[in-house]
C-alpha positions in Angstrom: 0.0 0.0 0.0 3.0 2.5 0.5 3.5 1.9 -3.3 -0.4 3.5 -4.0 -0.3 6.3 -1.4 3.0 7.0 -3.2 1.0 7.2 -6.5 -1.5 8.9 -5.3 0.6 11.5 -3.8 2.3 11.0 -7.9 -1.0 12.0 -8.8 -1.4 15.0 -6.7 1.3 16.5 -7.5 1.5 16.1 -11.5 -2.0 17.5 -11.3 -0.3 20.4 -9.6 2.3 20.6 -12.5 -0.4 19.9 -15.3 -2.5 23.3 -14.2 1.0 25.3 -14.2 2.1 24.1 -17.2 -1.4 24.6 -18.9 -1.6 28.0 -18.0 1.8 28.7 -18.7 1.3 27.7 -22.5 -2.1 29.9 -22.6 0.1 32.5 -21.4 2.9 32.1 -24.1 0.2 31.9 -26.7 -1.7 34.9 -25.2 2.0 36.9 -25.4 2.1 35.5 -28.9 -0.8 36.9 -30.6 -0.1 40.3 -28.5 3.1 40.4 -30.1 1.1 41.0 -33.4 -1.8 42.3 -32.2 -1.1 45.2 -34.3 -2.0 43.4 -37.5 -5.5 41.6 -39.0 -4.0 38.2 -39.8 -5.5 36.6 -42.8 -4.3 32.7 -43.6 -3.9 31.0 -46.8 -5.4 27.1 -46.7 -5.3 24.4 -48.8 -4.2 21.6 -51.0 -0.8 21.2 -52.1 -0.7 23.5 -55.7 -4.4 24.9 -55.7 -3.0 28.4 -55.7 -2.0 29.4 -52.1 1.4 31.1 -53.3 0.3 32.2 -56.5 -2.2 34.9 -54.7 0.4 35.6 -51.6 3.0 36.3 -55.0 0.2 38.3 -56.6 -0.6 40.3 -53.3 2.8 41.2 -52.4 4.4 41.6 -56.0 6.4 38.9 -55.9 8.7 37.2 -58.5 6.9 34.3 -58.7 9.7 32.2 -57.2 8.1 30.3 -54.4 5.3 29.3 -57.1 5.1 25.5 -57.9 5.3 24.2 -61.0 3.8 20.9 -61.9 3.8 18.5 -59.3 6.4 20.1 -56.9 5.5 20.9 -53.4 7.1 24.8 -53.1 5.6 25.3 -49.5 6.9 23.7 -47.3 6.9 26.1 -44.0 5.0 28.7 -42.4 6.0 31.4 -44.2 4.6 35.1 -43.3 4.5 38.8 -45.5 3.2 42.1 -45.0 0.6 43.5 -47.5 -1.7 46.4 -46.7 -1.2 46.4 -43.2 -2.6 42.6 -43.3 -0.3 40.0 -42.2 -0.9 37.2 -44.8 0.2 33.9 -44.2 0.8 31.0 -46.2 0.7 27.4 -45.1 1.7 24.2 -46.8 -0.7 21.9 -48.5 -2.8 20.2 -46.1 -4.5 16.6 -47.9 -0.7 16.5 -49.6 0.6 13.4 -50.1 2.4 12.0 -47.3 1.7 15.8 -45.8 0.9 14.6 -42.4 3.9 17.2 -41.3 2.2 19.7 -43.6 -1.1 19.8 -42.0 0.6 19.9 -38.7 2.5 22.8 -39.3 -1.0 24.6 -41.4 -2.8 24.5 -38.9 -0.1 25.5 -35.9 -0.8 28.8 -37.0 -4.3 28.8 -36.4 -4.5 30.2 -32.9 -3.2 33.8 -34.5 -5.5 33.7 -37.6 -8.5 35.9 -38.1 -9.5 35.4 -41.0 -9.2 31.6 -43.3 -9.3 31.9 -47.2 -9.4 28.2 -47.9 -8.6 28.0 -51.2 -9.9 25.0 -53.9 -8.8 24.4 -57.6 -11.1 23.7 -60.6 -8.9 21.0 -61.4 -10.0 18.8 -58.2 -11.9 20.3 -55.1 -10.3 17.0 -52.7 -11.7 15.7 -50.3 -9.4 15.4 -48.1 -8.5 19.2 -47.8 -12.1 19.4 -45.8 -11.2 16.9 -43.5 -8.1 18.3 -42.9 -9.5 21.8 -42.1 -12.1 20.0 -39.8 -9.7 20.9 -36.7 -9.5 24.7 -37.7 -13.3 24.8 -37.9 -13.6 23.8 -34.4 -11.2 26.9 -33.5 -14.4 28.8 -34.7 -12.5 30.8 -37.4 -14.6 32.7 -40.4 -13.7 30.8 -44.0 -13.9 32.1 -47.2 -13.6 29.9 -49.8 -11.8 30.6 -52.9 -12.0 28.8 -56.2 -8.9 29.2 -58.2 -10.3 28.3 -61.4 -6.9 26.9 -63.7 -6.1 27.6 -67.2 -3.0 28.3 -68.3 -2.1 31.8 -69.7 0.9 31.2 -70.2 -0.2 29.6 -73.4 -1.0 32.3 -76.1 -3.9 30.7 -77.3 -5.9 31.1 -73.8 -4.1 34.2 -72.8 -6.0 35.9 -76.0 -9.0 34.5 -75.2 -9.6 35.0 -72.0 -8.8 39.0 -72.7 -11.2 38.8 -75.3 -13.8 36.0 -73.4 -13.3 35.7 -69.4 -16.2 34.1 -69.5 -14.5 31.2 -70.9 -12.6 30.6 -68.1 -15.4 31.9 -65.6 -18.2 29.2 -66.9 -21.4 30.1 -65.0 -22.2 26.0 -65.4 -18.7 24.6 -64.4 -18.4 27.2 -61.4 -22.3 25.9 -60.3 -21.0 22.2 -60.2 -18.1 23.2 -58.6 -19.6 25.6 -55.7 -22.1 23.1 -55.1 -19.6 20.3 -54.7 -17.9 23.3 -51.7 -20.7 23.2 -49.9 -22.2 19.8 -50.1 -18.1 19.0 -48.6 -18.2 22.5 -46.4 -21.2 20.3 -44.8 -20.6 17.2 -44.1 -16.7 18.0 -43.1 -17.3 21.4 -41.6 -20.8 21.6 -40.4 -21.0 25.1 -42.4 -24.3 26.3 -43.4 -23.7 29.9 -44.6 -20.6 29.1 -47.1 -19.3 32.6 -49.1 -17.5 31.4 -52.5 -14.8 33.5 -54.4 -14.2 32.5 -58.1 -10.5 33.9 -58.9 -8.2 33.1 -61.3 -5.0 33.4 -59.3 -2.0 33.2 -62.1 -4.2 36.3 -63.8 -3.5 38.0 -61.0 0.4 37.3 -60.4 0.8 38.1 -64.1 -1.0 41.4 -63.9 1.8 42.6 -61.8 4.7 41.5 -63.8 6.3 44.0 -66.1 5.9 41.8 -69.0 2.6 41.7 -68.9 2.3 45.7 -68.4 -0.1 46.9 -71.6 -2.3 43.9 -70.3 -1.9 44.4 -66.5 -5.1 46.4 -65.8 -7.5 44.2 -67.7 -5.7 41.0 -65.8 -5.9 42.5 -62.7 -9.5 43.3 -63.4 -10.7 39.8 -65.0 -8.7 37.9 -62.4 -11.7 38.6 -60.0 -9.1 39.0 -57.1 -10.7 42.8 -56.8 -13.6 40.7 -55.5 -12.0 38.8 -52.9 -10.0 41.9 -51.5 -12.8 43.7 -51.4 -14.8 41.4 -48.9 -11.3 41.1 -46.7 -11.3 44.6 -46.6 -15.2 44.7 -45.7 -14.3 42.0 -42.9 -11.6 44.6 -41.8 -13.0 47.6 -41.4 -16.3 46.4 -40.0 -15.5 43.9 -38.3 -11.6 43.8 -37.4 -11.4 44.9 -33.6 -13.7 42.1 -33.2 -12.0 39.8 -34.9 -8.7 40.9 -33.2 -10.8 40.2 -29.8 -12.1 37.2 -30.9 -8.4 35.6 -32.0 -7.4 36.5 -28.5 -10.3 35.5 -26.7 -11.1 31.8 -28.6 -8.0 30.5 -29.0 -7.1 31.1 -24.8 -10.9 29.7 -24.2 -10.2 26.5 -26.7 -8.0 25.0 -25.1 -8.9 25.7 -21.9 -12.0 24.8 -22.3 -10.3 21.0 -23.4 -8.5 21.2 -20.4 -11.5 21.9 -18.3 -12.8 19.2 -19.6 -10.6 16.8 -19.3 -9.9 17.7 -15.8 -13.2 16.8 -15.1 -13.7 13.7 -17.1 -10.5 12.5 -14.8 -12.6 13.9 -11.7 -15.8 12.0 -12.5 -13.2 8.7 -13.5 -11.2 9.0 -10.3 -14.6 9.7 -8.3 -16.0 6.3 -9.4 -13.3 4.7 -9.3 -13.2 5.7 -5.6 -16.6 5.0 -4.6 -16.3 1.5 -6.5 -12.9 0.7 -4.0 -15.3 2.0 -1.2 -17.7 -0.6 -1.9 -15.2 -3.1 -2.8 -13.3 -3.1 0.3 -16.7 -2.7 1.9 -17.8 -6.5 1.4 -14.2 -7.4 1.9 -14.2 -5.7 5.2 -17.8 -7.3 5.9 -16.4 -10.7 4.9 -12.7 -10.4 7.4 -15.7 -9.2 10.4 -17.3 -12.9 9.7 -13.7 -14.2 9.1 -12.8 -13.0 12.7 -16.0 -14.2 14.5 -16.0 -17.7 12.7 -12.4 -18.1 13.4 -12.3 -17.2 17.1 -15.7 -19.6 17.2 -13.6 -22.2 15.3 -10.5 -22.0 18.0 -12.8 -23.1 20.4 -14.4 -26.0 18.2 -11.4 -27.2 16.9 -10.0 -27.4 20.7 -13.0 -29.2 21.8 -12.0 -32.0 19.4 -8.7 -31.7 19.2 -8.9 -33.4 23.1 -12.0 -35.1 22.4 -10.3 -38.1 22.3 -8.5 -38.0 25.3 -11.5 -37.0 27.3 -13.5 -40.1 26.2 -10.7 -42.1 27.3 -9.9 -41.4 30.8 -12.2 -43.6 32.9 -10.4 -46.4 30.8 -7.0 -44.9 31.5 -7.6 -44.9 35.0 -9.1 -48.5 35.4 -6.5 -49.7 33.7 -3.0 -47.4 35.0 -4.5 -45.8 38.1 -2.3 -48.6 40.3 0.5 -47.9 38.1 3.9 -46.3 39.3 4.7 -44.7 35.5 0.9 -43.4 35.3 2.1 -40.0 34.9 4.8 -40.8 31.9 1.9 -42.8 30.6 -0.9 -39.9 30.7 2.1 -37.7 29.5 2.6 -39.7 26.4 -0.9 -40.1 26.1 -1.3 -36.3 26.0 2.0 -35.8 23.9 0.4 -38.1 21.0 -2.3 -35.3 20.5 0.5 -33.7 19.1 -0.6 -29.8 19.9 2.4 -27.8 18.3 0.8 -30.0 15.4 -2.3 -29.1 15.5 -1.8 -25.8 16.5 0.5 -25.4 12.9 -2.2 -26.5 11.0 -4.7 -24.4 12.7 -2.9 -21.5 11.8 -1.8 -22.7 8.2 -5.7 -23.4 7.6 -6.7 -19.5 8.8 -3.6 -18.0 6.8 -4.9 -20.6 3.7 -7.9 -19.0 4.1 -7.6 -15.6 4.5 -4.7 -15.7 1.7 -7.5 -17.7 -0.2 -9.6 -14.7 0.1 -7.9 -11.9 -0.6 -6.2 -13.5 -3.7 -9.8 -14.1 -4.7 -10.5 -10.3 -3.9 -7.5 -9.3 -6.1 -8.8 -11.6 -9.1 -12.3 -9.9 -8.6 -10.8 -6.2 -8.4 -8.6 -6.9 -11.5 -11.5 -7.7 -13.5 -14.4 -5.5 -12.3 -12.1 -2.7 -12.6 -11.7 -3.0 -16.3 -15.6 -1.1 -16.1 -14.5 1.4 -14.1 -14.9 4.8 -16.4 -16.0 3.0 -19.1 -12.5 3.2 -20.3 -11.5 3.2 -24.2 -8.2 1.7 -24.8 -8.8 2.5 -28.5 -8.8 5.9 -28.4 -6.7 7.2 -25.6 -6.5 11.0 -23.8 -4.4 13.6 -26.0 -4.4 15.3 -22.7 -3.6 12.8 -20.0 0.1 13.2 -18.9 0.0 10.7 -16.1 -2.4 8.3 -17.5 -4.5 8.2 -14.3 -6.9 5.5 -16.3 -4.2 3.2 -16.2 -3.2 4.1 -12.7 -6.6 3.7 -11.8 -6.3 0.0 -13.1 -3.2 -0.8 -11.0 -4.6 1.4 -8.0 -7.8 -1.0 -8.4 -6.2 -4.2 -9.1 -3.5 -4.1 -7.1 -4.1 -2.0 -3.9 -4.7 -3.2 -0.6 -5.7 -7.1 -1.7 -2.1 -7.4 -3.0 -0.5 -6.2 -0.1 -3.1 -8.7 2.3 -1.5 -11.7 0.0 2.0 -10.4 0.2 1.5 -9.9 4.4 -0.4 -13.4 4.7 3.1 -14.8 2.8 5.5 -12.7 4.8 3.5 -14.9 8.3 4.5 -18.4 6.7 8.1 -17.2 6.1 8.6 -16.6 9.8 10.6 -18.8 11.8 8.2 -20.9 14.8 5.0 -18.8 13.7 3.0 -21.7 15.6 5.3 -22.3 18.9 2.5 -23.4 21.3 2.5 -22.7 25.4 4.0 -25.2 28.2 0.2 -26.4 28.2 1.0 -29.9 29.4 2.7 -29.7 32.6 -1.0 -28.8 34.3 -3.0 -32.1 33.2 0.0 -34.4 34.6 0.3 -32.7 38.3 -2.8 -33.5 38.5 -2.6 -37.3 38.3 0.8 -37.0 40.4 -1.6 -35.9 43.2 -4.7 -38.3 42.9 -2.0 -41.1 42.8 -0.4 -40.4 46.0 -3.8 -40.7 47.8 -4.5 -44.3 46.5 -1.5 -46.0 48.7 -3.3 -44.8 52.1 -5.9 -47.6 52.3 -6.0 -49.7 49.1 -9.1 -51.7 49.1 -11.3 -48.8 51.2 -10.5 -45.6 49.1 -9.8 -47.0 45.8 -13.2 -46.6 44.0 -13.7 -43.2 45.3 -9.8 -42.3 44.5 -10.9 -43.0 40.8 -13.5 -40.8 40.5 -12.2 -38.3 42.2 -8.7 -38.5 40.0 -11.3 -38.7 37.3 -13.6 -35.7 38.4 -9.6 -33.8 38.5 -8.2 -35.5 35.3 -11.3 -34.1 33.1 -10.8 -30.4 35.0 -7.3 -30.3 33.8 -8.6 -32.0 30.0 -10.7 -28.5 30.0 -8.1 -26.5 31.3 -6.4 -27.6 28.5 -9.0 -27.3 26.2 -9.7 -23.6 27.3 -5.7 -23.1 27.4 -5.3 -24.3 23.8 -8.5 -22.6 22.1 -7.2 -19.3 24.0 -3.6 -19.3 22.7 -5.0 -20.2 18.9 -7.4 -16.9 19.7 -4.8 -14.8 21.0 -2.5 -15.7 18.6 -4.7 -14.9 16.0 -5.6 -11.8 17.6 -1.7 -10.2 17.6 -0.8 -11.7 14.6 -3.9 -11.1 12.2 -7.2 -9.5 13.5 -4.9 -6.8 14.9 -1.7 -6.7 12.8 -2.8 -8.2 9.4 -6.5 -7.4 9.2 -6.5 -3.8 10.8 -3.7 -2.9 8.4 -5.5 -3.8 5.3 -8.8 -2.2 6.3 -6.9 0.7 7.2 -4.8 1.1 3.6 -7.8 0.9 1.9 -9.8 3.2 4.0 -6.6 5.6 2.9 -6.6 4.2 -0.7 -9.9 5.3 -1.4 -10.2 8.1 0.5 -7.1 9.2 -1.0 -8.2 9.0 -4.5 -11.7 11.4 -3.4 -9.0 13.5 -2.9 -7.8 13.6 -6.1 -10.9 13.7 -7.5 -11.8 17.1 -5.5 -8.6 18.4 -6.4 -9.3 18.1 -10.1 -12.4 19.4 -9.8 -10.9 22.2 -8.0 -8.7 22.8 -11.2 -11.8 22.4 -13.7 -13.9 25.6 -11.7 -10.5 27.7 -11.8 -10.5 27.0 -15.4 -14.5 27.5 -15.7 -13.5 31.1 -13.8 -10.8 32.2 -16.2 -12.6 30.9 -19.4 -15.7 32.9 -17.9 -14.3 36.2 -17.3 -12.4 35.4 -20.9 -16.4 35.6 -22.2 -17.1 38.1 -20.3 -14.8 40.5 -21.6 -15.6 39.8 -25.2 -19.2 40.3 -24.8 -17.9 44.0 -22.7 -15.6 45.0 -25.7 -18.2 44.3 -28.6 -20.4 45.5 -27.1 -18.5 48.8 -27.1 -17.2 48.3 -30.5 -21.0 48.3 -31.7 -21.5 51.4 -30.0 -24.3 49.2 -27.1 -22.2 49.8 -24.3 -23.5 48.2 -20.9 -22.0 47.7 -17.0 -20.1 44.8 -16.6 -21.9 44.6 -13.0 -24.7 43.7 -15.0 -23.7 40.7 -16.2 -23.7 37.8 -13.7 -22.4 34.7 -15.9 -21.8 33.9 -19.1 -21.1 30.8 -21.2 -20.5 30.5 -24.8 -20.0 27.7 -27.5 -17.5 29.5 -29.8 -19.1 30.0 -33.5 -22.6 29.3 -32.2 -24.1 30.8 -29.2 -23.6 32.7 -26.0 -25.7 32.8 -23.0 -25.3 35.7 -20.2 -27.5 35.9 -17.1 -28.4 39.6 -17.3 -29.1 41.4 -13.8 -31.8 44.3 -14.5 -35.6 43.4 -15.2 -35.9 44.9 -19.0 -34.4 43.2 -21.8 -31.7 45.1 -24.1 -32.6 43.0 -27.2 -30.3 46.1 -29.2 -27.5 44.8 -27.3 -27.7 41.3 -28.3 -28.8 41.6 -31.6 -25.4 43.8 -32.0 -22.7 41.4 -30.4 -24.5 38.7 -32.4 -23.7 40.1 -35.9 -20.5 41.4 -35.1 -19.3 38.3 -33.2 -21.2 36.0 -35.6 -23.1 33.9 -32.8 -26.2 34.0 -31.3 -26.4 35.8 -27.8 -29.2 34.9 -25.4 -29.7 37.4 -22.7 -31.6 35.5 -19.7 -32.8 37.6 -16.4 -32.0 36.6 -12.8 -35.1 35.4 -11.9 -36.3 32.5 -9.9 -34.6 29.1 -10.9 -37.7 27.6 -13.0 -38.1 30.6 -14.9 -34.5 31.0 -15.4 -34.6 27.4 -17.0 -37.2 27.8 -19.3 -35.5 31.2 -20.0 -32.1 29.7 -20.6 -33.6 27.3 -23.3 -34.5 29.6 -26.1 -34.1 29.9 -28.6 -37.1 27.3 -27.5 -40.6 28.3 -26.3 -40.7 26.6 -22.7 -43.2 27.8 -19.8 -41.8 27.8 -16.4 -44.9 25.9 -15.5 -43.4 22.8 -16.9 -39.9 23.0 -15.1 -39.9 20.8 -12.1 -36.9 21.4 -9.9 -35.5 18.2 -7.5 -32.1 18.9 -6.0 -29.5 19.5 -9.1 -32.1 18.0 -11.6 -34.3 20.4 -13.5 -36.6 18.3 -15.4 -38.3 19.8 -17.9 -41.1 19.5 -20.4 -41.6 20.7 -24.1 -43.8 19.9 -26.6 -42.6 17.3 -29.0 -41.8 20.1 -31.7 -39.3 22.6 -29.1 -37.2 19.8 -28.3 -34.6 20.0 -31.0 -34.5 23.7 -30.3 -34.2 23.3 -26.6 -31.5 20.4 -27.2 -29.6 22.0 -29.6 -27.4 20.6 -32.2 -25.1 17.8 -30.5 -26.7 19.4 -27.4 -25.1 22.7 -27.2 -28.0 24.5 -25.7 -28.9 22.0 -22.6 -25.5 22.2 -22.3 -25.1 26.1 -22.2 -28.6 26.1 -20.3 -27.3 23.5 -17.9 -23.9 25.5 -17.2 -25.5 28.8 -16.8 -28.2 28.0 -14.3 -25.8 25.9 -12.4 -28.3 22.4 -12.5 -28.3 19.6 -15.0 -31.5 20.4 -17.2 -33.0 17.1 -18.7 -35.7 18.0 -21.4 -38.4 15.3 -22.2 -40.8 16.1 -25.1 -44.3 15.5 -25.1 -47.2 15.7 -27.7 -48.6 18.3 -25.8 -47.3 20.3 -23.5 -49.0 19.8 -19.7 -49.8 23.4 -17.7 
């Protein structure tokens, strides 16, 4: 057991470490994007050659000599530029082949972007470039999608026409096929409903700004369509920058705090059942060792009784037969000495130790297998987070813990030299005898009869003095050496095994509510600042709690009686998310509240403890669910109650 305090204490302390470190690194990336703050950061994205470098060379009049030609891979790093005041910068191909590194390093720059062009080719929008940007998605970033539509101008033939025709490169039919093809992918891989979609012809562009191309520049420039594109950056700039800038800051901190929360308290609720299943474990083992103890102390005195059985139903016989004897005390001795107590009492003790050892390797079998359930673990997809693995602890905390050490300590008792010495419980029976025999010479024939009884009356006193003496000395050796030493040790290790790992379970929910604080006030101040930006000021005082689900909705609990829809409807736009603004009022109204965008009535919330149970009609439920339950969730954090919703044909008053 000192080996799981020890990890325990491991535990503890890497928890400790883990919160440090985490907030360290949000601190790093938080001095990061303040070290170019001063800049809107706009990031190219896409498949290896679909045009990423061609516009970055366009945009910042470039020679063209990071272009790719064919099938060669020209990006292979990060690489950053100035244009406009933007900060552009260009990624290497993510869906390349063999471009695992590629898309690692794409999207390490994703915490500083503010803006995603994700750019697709007409000769193949893959795939595998959408399932690839499905991690920047989740770092709620605004995409625009850009269709580099590819024809070589480098060719005379389709330079002159597309001069003369740009419709022949811009086909209303083949841009259809290929936009819908964006969005049915934007979908699926992205979850994006509102999908903007640039057509550009990228190489047009580049070329416009190369002196060879000078009488032709302003027509290329112009039928490239990059004008377009620049003009709805530009639009996302200077409406909606600051917020942006905020937003960059604010969602990349929350993100992955917000996976740290939650991973902090998926280990909480793992280590939490983990502990209450040891309690209850150890809990029908410490049941079974309070039987063990009464049936072996009941059994010392059972086992004594027959252990001299025999040579209580011989002594009337004995003494008929050696009563006149000179040698009748050598013979009782002998007769005594063939019960052979040290032998008995050996096997006494080997048969408790068997037992118990018996026990609590059967205990260990039953703890290694039950705990494979504990936390519902998934060995196939393992934490990203976990540094310490405490699922696997958990397992060898479970497994190994307390029954282990019982086997080792049951072991350690047969290793001992004379574990079973018995006491000098002889010498008493044969003094006896010694002293009805030297009563018999007195007056042979008179006393003789009532000698024998009376030696036999004093010969079966001394059989359950002996019987008493025996039982005692199994009892109280099995008092010091197990119910005392053995068994109290065990129950208290595991008391301090469990206990230990509540603990650690309060301790990492301790962590997740400093995280819920910081991610909070993170919210907090975004809402504040918008709402400044959009010229809808209000008090921060105001504003009791708020929780957010980045790119979809925020929820605040708003402190004054009257509504400031202009407010919401404001930070909305600019932030692109719903905001619900819910007034603190009475718990059941504040759930049904909390759940718009559905229609509930506070009539149908029934509160029970931390349950709020509530019902809808049949055709609110998705809207008071949400999609993958994002607004029970948000409900359920801002209220501070878990908020069950049950739908119904009809709603009950």
């Amino acid at each position: 057991m000192e080996d799981a305090r020890a990890r325990l204490q491991e535990l503890d302390a890497k928890l400790e470490t883990t919160l440090a470190d985490s907030l360290r690194a949000t601190n790093a990336a938080l001095n990061a994007k303040q070290n170019v703050l001063s800049r809107f950061t706009v990031t190219l994205f896409g498949r290896t050659m679909a045009g990423k470098s061609t516009i970055r060379e366009a945009l910042t009049r470039g020679d063209g000599a990071t272009i790719g030609k064919g099938a060669q891979r020209t990006t292979r790093d990060v690489r950053e530029y100035v244009w406009n005041s933007l900060r552009i910068i260009d990624t290497p191909g993510i869906g390349a082949y063999e471009g695992d590194e590629d898309r690692a390093q794409a999207l390490s720059v994703i915490d500083e972007t503010d803006v995603v062009l994700f750019l697709a080719s007409s000769d193949g929008v893959q795939e595998e470039s959408f399932k690839g940007m499905r991690e920047l998605r989740q770092q709620n970033k605004p995409l625009i999608f850009v269709l580099n539509v590819k024809r070589d101008l480098e060719k005379p033939v389709n330079m002159r026409r597309f001069l003369r025709d740009p419709q022949s490169v811009f086909d209303e039919n083949e841009l259809r096929g290929h936009f819908d093809r964006i969005r049915w992918l934007a979908r699926d891989y992205l979850g994006m409903r509102d999908v903007r979609i640039f057509p550009i012809h990228a190489q047009a562009a580049y070329f416009s700004t190369r002196p060879e191309y000078g009488e032709n520049a302003e027509l290329l420039a112009e039928r490239s369509r990059l004008g377009d594109l620049l003009h709805a950056l530009e639009v996302e700039v200077s409406q909606r920058g600051l917020v942006r800038r905020v937003q960059t800051i604010v969602d990349g901190t929350q993100i992955s705090l917000l996976d740290l929360q939650e991973e902090l308290g998926k280990q909480a609720k793992t280590v939490r059942r983990a502990a209450h299943y040891l309690e209850d474990k150890f809990g029908e083992l410490d049941v079974w060792l309070s039987g063990f103890i009464r049936a072996t102390n009941a059994r010392a005195e059972t086992e004594a009784s027959q252990l001299v059985q025999p040579l209580r139903a011989s002594v009337s016989a004995f003494i008929d037969e050696n009563i006149e004897r000179e040698d009748v005390g050598d013979r009782w001795n002998h007769k005594v000495g063939a019960l052979d107590i040290q032998g008995w009492l050996k096997r006494q003790q080997t048969a408790i130790l068997d037992e118990l050892r018996a026990r609590l390797v059967e205990f260990s079998r039953e703890m290694s297998v039950e705990s494979k359930l504990i936390g519902e673990f998934d060995a196939a997809s393992p934490s990203q987070f976990d540094p310490w693995d405490v699922q696997r602890s958990l397992r060898w905390l479970s497994a190994a813990g307390g029954a282990m050490a019982g086997v080792a300590a049951v072991a350690g008792y047969f290793g001992a030299a004379n574990f079973w010495n018995p006491v000098g419980w002889i010498a008493g029976g044969v003094s006896v005898i010694a002293l009805g025999l030297s009563w018999l010479f007195s007056d042979r024939e008179k006393k003789l009869q009532g000698q024998k009884a009376k030696v036999t009356s004093d010969l079966r006193k001394s059989i359950d003095n002996l019987e008493r003496e025996v039982a005692n000395g199994l009892k109280k050796w099995f008092y010091d050496s197990v119910t005392s030493r053995l068994v109290r040790a065990i129950r208290k290790d595991t008391r301090q095994l469990y206990t230990g790992m509540s603990e650690v379970s309060r301790s990492l929910n301790d962590g997740a509510r400093q995280v819920d604080t910081i991610v909070e006030g993170l919210n907090r101040r975004l809402l504040i600042r918008t709402g400044q930006f959009v010229q809808t000021p209000v008090e921060e005082a105001l504003i009791a709690r708020v929780v957010r689900d980045p790119g979809i909705r925020v929820k605040f609990l708003w402190r004054e009686n009257t509504e400031n829809a202009a407010f919401c409807k404001r930070v909305g736009l600019a932030i692109g998310e719903w905001v619900d603004e819910i007034p603190d009022v009475p718990v059941a109204q504040k759930v049904a509240a909390a759940l718009r965008p559905a229609s509930v009535s506070p009539t149908n919330v029934s509160i029970s403890a931390q349950l709020a149970l509530v019902r809808v009609p049949q055709q609110e439920v998705g809207r008071a669910i949400g999609k993958r339950g994002s607004n029970v969730s948000l409900a359920s954090r801002l209220v501070g109650v878990r908020i069950k919703v049950i739908g119904e044909d009809r709603a009950h008053g």
